[in-house]
TORRO-49213 format. One record per residue (C-alpha): residue in three letters; x, y, z; residue number from 1. Coordinates in nm, 2 decimals, padded with zeros to 4 digits. Layout:
<rs>
{residu: ALA x: X y: Y z: Z num: NUM}
...
</rs>
This chain:
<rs>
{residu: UNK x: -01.78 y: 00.92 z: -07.13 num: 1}
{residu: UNK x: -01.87 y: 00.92 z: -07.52 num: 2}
{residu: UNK x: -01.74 y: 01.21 z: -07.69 num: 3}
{residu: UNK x: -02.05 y: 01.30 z: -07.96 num: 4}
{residu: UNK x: -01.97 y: 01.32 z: -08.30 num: 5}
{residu: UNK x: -01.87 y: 01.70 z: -08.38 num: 6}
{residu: UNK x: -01.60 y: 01.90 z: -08.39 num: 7}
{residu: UNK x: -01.48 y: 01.98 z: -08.03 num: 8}
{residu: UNK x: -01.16 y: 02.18 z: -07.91 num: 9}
{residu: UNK x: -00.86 y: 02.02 z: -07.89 num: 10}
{residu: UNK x: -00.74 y: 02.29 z: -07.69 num: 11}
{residu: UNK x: -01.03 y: 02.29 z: -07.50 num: 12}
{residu: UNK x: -01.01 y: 01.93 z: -07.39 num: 13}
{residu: UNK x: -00.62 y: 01.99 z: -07.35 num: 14}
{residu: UNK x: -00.66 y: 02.30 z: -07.12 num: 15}
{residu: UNK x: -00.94 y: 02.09 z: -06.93 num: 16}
{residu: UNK x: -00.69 y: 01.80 z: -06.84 num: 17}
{residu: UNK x: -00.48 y: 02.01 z: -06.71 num: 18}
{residu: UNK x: -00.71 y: 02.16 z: -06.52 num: 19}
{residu: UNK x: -00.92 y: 01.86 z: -06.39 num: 20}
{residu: UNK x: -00.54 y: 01.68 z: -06.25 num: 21}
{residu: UNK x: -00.53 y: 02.02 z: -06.01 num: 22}
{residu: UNK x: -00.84 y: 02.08 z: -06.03 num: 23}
{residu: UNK x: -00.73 y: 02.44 z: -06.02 num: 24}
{residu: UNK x: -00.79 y: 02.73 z: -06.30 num: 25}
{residu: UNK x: -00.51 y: 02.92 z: -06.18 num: 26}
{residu: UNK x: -00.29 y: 02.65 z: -06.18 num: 27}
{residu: UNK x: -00.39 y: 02.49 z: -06.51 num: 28}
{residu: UNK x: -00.35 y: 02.84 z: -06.64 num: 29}
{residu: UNK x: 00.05 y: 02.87 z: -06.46 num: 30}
{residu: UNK x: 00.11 y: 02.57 z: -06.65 num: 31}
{residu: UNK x: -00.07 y: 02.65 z: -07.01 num: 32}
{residu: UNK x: 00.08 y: 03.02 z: -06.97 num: 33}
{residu: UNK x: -00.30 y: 03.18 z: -07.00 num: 34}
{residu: UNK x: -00.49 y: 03.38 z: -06.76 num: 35}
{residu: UNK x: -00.73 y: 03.16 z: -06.50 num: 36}
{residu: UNK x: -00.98 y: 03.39 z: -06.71 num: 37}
{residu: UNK x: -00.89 y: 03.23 z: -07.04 num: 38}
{residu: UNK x: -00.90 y: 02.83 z: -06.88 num: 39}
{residu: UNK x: -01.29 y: 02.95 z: -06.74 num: 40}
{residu: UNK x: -01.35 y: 03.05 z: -07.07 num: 41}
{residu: UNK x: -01.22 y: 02.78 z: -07.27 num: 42}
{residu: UNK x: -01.38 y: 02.53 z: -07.00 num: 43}
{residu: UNK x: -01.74 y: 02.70 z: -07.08 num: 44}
{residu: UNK x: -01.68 y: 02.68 z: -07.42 num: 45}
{residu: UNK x: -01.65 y: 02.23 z: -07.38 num: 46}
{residu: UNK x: -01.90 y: 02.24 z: -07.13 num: 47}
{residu: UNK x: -02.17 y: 02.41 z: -07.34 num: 48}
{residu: UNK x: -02.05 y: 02.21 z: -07.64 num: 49}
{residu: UNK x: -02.06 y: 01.84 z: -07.48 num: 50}
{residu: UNK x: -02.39 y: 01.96 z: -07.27 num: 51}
{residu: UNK x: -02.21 y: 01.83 z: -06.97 num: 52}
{residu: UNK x: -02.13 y: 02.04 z: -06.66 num: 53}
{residu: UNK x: -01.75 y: 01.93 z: -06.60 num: 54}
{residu: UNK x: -01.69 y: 02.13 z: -06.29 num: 55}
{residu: UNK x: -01.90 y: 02.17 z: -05.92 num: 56}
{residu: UNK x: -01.74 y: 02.59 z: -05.87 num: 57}
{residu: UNK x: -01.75 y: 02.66 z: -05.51 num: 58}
{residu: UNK x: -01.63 y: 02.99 z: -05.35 num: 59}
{residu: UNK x: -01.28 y: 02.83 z: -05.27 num: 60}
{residu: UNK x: -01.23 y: 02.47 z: -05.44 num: 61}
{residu: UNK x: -01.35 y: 02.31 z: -05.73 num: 62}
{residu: UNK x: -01.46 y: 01.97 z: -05.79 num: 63}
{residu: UNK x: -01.45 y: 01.74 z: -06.11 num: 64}
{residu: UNK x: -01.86 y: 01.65 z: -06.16 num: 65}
{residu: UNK x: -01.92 y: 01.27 z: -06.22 num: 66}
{residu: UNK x: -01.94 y: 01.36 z: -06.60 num: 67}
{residu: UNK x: -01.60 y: 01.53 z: -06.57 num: 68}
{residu: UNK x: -01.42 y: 01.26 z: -06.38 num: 69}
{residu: UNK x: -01.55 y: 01.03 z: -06.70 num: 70}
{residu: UNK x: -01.41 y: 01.27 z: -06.93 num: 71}
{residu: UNK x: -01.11 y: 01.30 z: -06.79 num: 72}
{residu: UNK x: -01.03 y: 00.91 z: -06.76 num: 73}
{residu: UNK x: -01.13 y: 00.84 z: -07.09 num: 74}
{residu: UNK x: -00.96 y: 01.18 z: -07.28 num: 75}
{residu: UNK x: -00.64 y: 01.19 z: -07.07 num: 76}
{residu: UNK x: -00.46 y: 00.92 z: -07.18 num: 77}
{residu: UNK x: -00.57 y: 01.03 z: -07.54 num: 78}
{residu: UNK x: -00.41 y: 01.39 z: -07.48 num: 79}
{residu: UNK x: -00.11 y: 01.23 z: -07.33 num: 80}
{residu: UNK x: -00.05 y: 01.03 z: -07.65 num: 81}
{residu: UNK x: -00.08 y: 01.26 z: -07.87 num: 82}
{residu: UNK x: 00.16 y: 01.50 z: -07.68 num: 83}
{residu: UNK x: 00.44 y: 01.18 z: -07.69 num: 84}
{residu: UNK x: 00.35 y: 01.10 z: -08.09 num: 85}
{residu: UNK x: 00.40 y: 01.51 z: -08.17 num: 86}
{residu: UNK x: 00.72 y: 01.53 z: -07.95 num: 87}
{residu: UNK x: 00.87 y: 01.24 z: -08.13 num: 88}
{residu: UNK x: 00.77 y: 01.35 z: -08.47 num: 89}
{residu: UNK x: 00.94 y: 01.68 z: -08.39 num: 90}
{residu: UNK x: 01.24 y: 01.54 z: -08.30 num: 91}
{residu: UNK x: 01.23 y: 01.30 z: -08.60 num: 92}
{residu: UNK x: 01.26 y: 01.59 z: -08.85 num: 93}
{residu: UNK x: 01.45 y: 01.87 z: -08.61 num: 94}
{residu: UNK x: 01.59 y: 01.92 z: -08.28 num: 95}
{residu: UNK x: 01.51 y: 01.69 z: -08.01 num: 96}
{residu: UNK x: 01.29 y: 01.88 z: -07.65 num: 97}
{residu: UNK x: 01.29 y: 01.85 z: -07.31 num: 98}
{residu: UNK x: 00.96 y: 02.00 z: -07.10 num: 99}
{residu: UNK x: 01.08 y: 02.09 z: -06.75 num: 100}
{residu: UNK x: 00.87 y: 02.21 z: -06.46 num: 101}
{residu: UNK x: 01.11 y: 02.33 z: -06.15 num: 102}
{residu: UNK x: 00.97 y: 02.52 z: -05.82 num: 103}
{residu: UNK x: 01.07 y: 02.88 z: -05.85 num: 104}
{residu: UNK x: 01.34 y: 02.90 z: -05.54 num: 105}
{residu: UNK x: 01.52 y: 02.62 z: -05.66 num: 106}
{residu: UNK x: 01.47 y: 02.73 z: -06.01 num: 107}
{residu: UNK x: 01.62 y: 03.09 z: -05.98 num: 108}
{residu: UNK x: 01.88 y: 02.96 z: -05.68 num: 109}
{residu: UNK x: 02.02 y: 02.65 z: -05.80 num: 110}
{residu: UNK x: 01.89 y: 02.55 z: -06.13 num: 111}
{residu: UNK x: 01.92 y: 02.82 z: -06.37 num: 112}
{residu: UNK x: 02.27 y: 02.90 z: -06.24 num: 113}
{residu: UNK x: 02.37 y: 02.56 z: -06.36 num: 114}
{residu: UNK x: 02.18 y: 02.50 z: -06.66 num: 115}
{residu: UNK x: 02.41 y: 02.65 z: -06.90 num: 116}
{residu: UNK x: 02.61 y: 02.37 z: -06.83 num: 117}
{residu: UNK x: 02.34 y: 02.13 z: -06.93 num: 118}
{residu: UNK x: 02.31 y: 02.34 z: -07.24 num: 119}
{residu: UNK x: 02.67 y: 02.31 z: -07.34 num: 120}
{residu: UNK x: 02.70 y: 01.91 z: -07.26 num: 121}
{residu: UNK x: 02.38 y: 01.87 z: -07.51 num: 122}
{residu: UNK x: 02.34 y: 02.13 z: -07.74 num: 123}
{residu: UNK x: 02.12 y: 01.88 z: -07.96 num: 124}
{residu: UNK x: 01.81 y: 01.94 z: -07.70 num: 125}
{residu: UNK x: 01.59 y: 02.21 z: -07.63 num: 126}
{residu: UNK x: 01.50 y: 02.29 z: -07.32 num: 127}
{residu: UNK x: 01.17 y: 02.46 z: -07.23 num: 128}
{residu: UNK x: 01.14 y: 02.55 z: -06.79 num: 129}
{residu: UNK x: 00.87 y: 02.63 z: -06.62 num: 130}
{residu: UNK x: 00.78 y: 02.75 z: -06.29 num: 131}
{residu: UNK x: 00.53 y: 02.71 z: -06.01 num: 132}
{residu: UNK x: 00.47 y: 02.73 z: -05.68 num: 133}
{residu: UNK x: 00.16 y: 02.55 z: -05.69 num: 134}
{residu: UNK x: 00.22 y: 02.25 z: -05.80 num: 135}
{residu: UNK x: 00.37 y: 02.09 z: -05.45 num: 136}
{residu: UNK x: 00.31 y: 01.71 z: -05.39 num: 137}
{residu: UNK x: 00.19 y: 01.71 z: -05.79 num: 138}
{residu: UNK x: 00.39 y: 01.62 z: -06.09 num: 139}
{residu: UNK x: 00.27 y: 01.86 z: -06.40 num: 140}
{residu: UNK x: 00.05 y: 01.64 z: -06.67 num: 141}
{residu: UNK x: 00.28 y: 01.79 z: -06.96 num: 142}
{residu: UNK x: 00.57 y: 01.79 z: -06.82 num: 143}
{residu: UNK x: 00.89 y: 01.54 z: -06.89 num: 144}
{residu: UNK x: 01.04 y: 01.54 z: -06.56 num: 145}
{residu: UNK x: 01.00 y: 01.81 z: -06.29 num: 146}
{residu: UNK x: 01.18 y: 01.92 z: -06.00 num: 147}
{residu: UNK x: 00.90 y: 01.96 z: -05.67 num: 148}
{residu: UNK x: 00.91 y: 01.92 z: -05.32 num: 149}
{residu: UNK x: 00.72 y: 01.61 z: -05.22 num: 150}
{residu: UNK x: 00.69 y: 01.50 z: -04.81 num: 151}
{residu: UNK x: 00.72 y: 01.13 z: -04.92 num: 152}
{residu: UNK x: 00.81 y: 00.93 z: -05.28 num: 153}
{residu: UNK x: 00.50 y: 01.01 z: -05.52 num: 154}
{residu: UNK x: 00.33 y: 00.72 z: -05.58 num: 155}
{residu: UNK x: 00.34 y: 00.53 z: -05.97 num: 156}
{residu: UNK x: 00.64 y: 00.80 z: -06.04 num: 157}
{residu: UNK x: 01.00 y: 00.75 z: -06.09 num: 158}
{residu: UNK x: 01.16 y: 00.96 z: -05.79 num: 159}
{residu: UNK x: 01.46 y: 01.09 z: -05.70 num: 160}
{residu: UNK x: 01.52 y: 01.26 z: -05.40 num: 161}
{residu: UNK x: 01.79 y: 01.59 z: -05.45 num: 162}
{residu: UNK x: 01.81 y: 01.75 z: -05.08 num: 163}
{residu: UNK x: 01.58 y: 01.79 z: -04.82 num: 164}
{residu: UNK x: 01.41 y: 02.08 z: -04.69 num: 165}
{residu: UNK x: 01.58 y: 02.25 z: -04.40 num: 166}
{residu: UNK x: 01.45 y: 02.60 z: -04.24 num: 167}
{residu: UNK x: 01.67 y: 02.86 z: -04.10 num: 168}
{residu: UNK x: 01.62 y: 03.22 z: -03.97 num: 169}
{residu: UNK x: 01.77 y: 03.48 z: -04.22 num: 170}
{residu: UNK x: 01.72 y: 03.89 z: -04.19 num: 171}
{residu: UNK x: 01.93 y: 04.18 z: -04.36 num: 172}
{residu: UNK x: 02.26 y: 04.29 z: -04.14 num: 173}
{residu: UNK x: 02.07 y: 04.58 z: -04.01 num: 174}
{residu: UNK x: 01.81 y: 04.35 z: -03.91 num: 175}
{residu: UNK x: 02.11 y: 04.14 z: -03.69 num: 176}
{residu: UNK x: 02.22 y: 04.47 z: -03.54 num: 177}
{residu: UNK x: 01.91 y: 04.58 z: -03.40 num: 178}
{residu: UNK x: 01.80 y: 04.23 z: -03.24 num: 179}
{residu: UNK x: 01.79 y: 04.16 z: -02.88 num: 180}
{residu: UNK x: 01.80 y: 03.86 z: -02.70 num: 181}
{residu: UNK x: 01.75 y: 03.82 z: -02.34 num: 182}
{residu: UNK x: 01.78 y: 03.47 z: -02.15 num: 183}
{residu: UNK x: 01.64 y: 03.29 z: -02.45 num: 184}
{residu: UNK x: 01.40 y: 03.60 z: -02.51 num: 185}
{residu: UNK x: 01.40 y: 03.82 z: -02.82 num: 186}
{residu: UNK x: 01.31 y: 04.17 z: -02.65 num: 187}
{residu: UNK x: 01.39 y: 04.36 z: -02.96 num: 188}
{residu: UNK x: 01.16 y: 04.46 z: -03.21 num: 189}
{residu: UNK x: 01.08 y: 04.11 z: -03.42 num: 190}
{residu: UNK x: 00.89 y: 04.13 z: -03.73 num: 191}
{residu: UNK x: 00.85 y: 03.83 z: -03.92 num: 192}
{residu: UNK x: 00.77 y: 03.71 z: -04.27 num: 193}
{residu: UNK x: 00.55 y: 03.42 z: -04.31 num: 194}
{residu: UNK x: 00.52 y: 03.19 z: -04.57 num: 195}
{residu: UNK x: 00.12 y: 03.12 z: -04.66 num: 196}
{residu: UNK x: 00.16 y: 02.76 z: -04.71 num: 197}
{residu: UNK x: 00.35 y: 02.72 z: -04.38 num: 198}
{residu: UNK x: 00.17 y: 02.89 z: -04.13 num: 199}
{residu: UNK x: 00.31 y: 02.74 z: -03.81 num: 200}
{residu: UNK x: 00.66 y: 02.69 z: -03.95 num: 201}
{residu: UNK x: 00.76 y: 02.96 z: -03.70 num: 202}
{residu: UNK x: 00.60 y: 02.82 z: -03.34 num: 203}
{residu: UNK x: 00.76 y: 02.50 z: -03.45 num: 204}
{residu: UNK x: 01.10 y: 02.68 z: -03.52 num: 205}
{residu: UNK x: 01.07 y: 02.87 z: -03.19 num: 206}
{residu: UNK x: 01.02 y: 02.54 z: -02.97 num: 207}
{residu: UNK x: 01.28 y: 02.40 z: -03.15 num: 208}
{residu: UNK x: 01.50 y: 02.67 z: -03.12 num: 209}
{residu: UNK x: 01.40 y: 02.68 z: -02.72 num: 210}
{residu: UNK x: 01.37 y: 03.09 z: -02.81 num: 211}
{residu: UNK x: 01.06 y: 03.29 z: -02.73 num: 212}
{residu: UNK x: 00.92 y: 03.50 z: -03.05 num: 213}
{residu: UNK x: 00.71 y: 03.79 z: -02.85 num: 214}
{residu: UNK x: 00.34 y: 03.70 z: -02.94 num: 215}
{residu: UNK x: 00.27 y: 04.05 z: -03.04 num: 216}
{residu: UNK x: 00.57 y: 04.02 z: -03.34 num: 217}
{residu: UNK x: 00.42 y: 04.24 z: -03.63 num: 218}
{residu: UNK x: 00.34 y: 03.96 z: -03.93 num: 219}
{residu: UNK x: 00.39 y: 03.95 z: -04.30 num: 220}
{residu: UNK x: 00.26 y: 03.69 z: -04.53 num: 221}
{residu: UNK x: 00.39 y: 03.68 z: -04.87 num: 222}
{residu: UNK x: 00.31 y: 03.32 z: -05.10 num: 223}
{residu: UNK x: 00.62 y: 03.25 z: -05.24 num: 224}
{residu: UNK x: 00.97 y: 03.21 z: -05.09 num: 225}
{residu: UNK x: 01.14 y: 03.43 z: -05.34 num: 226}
{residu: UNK x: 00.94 y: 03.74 z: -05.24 num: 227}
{residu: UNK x: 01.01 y: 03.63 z: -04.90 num: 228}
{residu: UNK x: 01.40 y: 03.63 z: -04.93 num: 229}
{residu: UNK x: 01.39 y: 03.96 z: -05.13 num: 230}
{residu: UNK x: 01.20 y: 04.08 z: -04.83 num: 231}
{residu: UNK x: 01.44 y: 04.00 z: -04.51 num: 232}
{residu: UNK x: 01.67 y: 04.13 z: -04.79 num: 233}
{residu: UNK x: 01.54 y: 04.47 z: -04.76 num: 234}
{residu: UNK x: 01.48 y: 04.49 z: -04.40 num: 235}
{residu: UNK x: 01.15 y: 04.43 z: -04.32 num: 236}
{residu: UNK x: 01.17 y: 04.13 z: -04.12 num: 237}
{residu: UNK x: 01.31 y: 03.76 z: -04.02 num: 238}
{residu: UNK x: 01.20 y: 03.50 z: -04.27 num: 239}
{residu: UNK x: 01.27 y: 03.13 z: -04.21 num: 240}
{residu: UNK x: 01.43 y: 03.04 z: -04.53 num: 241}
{residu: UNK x: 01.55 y: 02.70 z: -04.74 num: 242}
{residu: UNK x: 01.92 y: 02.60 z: -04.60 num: 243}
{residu: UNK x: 02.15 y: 02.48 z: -04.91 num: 244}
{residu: UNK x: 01.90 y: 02.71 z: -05.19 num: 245}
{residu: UNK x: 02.01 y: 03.02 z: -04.99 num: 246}
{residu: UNK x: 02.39 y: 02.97 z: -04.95 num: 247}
{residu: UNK x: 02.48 y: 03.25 z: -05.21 num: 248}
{residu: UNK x: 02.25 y: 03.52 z: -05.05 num: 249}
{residu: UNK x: 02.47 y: 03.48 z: -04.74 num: 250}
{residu: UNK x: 02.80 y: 03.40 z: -04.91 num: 251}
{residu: UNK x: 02.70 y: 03.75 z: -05.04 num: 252}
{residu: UNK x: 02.61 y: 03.93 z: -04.71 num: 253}
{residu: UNK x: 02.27 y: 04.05 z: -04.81 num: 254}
{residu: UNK x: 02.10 y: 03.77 z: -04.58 num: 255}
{residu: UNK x: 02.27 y: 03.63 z: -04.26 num: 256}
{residu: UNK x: 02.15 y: 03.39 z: -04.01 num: 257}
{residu: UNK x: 02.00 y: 03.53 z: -03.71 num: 258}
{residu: UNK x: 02.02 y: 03.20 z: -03.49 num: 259}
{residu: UNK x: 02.24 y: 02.87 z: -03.58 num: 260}
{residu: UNK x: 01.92 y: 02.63 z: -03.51 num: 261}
{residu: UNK x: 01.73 y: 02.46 z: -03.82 num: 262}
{residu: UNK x: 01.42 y: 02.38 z: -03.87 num: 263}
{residu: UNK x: 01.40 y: 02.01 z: -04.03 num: 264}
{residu: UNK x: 01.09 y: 01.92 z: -04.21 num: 265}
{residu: UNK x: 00.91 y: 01.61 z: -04.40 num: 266}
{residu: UNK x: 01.01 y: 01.76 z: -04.73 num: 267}
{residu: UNK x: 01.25 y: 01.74 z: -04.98 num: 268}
{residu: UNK x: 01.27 y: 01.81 z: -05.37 num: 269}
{residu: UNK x: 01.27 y: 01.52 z: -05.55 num: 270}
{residu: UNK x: 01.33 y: 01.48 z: -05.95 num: 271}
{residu: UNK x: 01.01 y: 01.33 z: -06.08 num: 272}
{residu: UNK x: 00.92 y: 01.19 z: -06.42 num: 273}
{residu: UNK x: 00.64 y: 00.92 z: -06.52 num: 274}
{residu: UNK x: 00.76 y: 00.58 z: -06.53 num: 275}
{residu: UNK x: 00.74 y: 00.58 z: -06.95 num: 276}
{residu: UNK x: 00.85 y: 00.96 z: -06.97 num: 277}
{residu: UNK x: 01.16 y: 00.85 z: -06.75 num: 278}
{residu: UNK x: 01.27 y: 00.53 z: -07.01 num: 279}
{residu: UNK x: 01.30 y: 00.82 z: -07.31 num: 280}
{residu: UNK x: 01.66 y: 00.97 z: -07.39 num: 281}
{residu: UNK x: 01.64 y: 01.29 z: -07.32 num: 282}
{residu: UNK x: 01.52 y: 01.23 z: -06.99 num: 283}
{residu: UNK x: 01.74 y: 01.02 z: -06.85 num: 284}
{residu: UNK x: 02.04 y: 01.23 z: -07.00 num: 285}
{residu: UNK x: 01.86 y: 01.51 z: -06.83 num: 286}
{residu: UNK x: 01.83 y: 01.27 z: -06.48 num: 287}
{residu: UNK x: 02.19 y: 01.15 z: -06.43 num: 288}
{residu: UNK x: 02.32 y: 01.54 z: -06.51 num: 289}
{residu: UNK x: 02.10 y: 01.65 z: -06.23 num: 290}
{residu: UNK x: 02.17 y: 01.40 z: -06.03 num: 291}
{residu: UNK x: 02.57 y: 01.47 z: -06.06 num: 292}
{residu: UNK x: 02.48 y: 01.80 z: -06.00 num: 293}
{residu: UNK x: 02.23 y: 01.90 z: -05.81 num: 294}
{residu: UNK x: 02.21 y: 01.67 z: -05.55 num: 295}
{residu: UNK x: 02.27 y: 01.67 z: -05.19 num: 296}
{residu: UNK x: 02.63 y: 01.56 z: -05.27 num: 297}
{residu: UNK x: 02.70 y: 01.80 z: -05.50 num: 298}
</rs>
């Protein structure tokens, strides 16, 4: 698609990349830390300037228009480049960067706790984290290497696999005291927390587990696993929570398992980075540190 000859946002055309790879606003907006508000805007702003309608809005999805998808293919690689030529001219005349994107769990659970050591083994780089929960199954655009949970190897990215994703039943100790089980039947009580982007994570647990959850079981949903863990936490019901990730909450005694069984699934967090991003210094610096340290053998 031919750009015409005026002056057009760069920011605008930068926010809509990011926005047309998830073809999300709120996610585009997670990642350019903006309101969803402020990416509609800005996207207005390109359409009405290129006379194009980028976007097909419907009530829950959005779709890239033929005249976006052209956009897109011909502006992205442009955006991309100029990203690399301004992060290498930065480091020419300062400090050298590194742009992470980590999932929040493992960011607040295992990352961050260890990323001081990072720090002090190169001091010469600058790290910049971000978080999402949205951004499953998708490596972030701007992003130099990120840490997601993926069901299989992504396609045309360098992957490495960290731990898989393992499931078990966590509450508070109050919680524990106050569950019955009879013959394989919890007769007690049994509120649970659901997490919205697995929904049957529980029948599958429960047939698993050879345990019956009583059908009537009072339901939470909350969209992110930290809020989930915060509530068994306080009390207000069994959560089925990351194995590994959640090791100091019950080192700690706030959370304790409820029942030894697991719940394996298809996922696992894998380090990801672009085939070019993953040849450059600081990411591989940054690779073989998580990898020594993060990892399932840790």
């Amino acid at each position: 698609m031919a750009i015409p000859n005026r002056n057009i946002s760069l920011r605008g055309l930068r926010t809509f990349c990011v926005a047309a790879a998830h073809e999300s606003f709120r996610t585009a907006a997670d990642e350019l830390f903006i309101t969803a508000s402020a990416v509609s805007h800005q996207i207005k702003n390109l359409e009405q300037e290129l006379g194009q309608k980028l976007f097909d809005r419907g009530n829950r999805d959005l779709r890239l228009t033929e005249a976006g998808q052209s956009l897109y293919a011909d502006v992205h690689p442009l955006i991309q480049k100029i990203h690399t030529v301004a992060g290498r001219f930065s480091s020419a005349i300062s400090r050298s960067s590194l742009r992470v994107s980590v999932q929040p769990f493992f960011a607040s659970e295992i990352f961050v706790p260890r990323l001081a050591e990072f720090a002090l083994e190169h001091p010469e780089i600058d790290i910049t984290v971000e978080t999402s929960d949205e951004s499953s199954e998708k490596h972030p655009t701007l992003s130099d290497a990120s840490i997601r949970i993926f069901k299989d190897p992504p396609a045309n990215l360098s992957a490495d696999s960290l731990l898989p994703l393992r499931l078990v039943v966590a509450g508070s100790p109050e919680f524990q005291r106050k569950l019955k089980i009879k013959n394989r039947e919890i007769v007690s009580e049994f509120p649970i927390i659901v997490h919205d982007s697995r929904p049957k994570a529980w029948k599958k647990w429960a047939r698993a587990a050879d345990v019956n959850v009583p059908p009537d079981s009072r339901k939470i949903r909350l969209d992110s696993m930290i809020t989930i863990v915060r509530a068994a936490e306080r009390g207000l019901g069994a959560a089925l929570i990351p194995t590994k990730l959640s090791d100091a909450w019950f080192d700690s005694g706030a959370l304790v398992r409820l029942f030894e069984q697991e719940l394996p699934t298809r996922d696992c967090y894998y380090l990801v980075s672009t085939h070019s991003a993953g040849a450059e210094k600081n990411v591989q610096l940054f690779r073989n540190w998580v990898l020594k340290n993060l990892g399932d053998d840790r």
